[in-house]
N, C-alpha and C positions, 0 to 999 in steps of 0.2 A: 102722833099727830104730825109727824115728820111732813108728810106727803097732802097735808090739809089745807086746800085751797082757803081762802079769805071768803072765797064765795059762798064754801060752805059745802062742797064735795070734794072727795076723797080721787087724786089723779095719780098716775102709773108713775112709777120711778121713773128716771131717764134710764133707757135702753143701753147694755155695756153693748163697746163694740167688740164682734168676735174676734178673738186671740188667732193670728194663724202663722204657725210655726214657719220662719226664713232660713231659709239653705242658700247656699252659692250655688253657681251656675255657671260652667264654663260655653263660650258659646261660639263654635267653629264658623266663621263668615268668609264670603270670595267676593271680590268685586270689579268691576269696568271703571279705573279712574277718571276717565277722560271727561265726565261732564261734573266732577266735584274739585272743591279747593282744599281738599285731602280730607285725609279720614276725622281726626278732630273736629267737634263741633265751634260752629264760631255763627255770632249773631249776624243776618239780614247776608248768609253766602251758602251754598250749596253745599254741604258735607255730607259722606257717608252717615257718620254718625246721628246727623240731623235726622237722613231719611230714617238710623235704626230705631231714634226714639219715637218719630212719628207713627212705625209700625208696632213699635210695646205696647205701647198707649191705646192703640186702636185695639190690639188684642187686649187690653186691659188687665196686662200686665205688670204694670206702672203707673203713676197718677201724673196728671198733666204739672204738675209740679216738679219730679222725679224727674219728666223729659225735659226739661229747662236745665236741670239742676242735678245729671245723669251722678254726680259724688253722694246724691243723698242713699240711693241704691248702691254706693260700693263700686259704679260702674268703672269698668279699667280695661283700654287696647294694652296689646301685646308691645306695638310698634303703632309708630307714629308714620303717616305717607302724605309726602307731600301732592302739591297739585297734581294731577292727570298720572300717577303712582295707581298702580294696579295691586289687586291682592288674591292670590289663591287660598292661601289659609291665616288669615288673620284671626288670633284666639284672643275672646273678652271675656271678661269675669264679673258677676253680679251677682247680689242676693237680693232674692223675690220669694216670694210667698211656696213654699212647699206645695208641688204640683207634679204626683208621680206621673200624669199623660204632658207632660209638658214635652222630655226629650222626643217624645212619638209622634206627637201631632205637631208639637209649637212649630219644625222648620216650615215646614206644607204654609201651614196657617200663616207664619209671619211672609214668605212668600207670594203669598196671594195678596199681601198690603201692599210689598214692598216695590220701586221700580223693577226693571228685568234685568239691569245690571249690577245689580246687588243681591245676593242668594247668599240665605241661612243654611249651611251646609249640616249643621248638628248641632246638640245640646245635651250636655249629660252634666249627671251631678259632682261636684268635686269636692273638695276638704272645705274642712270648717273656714280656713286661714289663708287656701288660693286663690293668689295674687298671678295677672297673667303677665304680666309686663314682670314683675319681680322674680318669680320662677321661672322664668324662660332662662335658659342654660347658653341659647345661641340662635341666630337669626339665621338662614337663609335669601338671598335676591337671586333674582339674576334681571341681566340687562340682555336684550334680543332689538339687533340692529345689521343695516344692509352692510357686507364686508367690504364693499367701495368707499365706506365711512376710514377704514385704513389705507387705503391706497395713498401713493407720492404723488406730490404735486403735479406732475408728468405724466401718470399713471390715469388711464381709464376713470372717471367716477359717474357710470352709470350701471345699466343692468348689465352691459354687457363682462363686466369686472364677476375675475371669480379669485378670487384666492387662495396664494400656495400653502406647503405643505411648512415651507420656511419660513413664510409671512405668520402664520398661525404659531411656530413654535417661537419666533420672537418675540411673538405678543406674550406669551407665554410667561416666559423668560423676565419682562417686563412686570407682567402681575405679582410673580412670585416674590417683586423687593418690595410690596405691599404688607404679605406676609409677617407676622410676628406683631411686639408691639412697637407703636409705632407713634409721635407727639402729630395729630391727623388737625392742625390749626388753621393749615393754609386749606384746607379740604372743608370750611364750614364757613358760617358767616359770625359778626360778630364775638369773637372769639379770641384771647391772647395767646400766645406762648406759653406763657405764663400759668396761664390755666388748667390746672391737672386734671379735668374732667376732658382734657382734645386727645388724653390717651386711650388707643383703642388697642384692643385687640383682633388683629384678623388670624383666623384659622385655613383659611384655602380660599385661593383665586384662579381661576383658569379657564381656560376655553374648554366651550363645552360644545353641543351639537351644529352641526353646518347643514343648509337644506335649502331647495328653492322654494320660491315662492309665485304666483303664477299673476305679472298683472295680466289681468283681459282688457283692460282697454288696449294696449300697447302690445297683446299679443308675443308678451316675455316673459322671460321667467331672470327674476333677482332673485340672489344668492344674499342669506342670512347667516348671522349665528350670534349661536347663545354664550354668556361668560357667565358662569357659575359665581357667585361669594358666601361663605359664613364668615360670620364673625361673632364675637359675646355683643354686640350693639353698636351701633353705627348714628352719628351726627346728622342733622341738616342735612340734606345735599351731599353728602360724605362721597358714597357712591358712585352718583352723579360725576362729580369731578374726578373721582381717582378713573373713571372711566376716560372722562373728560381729557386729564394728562396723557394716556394710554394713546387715546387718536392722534394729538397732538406729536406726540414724540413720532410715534407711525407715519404721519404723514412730514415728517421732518421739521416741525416749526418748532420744536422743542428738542434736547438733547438727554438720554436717556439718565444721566449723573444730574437731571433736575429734579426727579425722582426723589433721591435721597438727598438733595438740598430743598426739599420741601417739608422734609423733617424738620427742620433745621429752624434758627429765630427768624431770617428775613421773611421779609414778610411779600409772599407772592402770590399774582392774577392767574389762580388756576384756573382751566377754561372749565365750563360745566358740560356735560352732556344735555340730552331733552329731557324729560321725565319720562316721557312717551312708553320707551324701551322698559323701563323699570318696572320687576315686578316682584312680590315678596311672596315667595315659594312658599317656606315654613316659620313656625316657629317652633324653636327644639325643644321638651320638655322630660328629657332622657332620666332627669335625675327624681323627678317628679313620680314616673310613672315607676324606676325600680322601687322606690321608698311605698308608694301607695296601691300599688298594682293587684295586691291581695284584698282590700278592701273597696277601692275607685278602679271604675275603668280607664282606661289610659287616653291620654290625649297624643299621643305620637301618631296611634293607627287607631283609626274611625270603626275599621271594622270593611269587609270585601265590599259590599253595596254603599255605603256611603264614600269609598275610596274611590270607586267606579265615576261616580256623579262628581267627585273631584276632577277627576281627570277628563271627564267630558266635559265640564264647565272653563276649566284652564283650556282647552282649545278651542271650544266653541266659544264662549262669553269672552276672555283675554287674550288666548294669543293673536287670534284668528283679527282680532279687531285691532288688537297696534300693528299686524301686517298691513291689514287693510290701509289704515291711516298713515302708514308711513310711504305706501307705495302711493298713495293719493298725493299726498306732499309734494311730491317729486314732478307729479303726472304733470 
């Protein structure tokens, strides 16, 4: 008589809801920073991750709860980017509902929700226990800016500046006392000396490619280049500034032995670079894929056609468009 109404008929159990088995989900993403206030979501402001939950949601992949509240799904960036911070392979981790056409169809699909400066570049399944910010092994940036940005006081700072071969192995020279670890306090905001999370490790700093760039209003071509960094993780504005100093000292308003008294306790006004420039290449997960590589597919290499769309999207979607913006700047 369990189910025996008062009224005097016999009514249906309440219906179980379907059980449906949760996997993780690593989820390879690129993006145009310039019209968000960085990847983290934050209420009544423009984020990356806003637009990703508004695209889950819609593919109904997530409950309008979930996109409020991205921790209740497990959700987790690799790296954090601040304002107008660009991203070629920014890796997140989620578990959702077990859905073998998910890695196949879901980029396309969330795609066609998404802005056009935001592309889901892939999705494949990962371990029970992957964490994408905790198993990343080491980060990639690089910053891409006009080489008149180094020039001396005296010196050319327009298109017409091009950059020697001495100037570029200075800079160099410069990066390399970045290098190792390093107390990175004056390189962040709110932060002591004191504080044993401002030690970083960097693995490599250097100049990397140099190329023109064509403005057509002005019927010129400026001269660029790229500076490479990894490192095991990076602060706030880290990069920014340790760029920041680099110009500084280059163009002489700074003294190269500032450098390693910014190690140091006093406490100094590093200058900052723009965000503009910044952009986060990779996220490493070397150690990840020899440990699981026989059972998960690797997150290092996507595979020839999704590497392909990488690479066409970092020039056409990023880079193509902080040249643009930087040479409009100027204009």
């Amino acid at each position: 008589l369990r189910y025996v109404q008062k009224i005097g008929h016999i009514s249906e159990p309440p219906a179980k809801k379907k059980w449906k088995k949760k996997v993780r989900y690593a989820m390879l993403i690129a993006y145009q920073g310039k019209n968000y206030c960085g990847m983290q979501i934050q209420k009544d402001a423009p984020t990356i991750e806003g637009r990703l939950m508004n695209a889950m949601q819609k593919y109904n992949l997530i409950t309008a709860e979930e996109a409020l509240k991205p921790n209740i799904f497990k959700f987790q960036r690799a790296a954090r980017t601040d304002r107008a911070v660009s991203a070629v392979r920014q890796m997140c981790s989620m578990i959702l509902d077990l859905d073998e056409e998910l890695p196949k169809r879901g980029p396309d699909e969330l795609n066609k929700i998404l802005p056009s400066d935001i592309r889901v570049m892939g999705i494949r399944r990962a371990t029970r226990t992957f964490n994408s910010q905790k198993d990343c092994d080491s980060r990639t940036y690089s910053y891409t800016l006009p080489t008149y940005a180094f020039a001396q006081v005296d010196e050319l700072t327009n298109s017409a500046y091009r950059i020697s071969d001495e100037t570029v192995n200075e800079i160099d020279n410069l990066l390399k006392i970045f290098v190792g670890t390093h107390n990175f306090f004056n390189y962040t905001s709110k932060k002591e000396y004191t504080d044993k999370s401002c030690f970083r490790y960097i693995i490599s700093f250097k100049c990397d490619e140099r190329f023109l760039y064509r403005n057509e209003l002005r019927k010129e071509d400026v001269e660029f280049m790229t500076i490479k960094i990894k490192g095991q993780s990076f602060m706030l504005h880290q990069i920014r500034k340790m760029i920041g100093m680099v110009i500084a000292i280059s163009r002489g308003f700074l003294y190269r032995s500032d450098i390693q008294r910014s190690f140091e306790s006093t406490r100094m006004d590093v200058p900052k670079a723009p965000g503009l420039g910044l952009l986060l290449e990779q996220i490493h997960y070397e150690n990840y894929d020899r440990k699981f590589s026989k059972t998960h597919e690797t997150l290092n290499d996507w595979g020839e056609e999704i590497e392909a769309k990488i690479k066409d999207v970092r020039h056409r979607l990023i880079v193509r468009e902080i040249l643009r913006q930087e040479i409009e700047s100027q204009s």
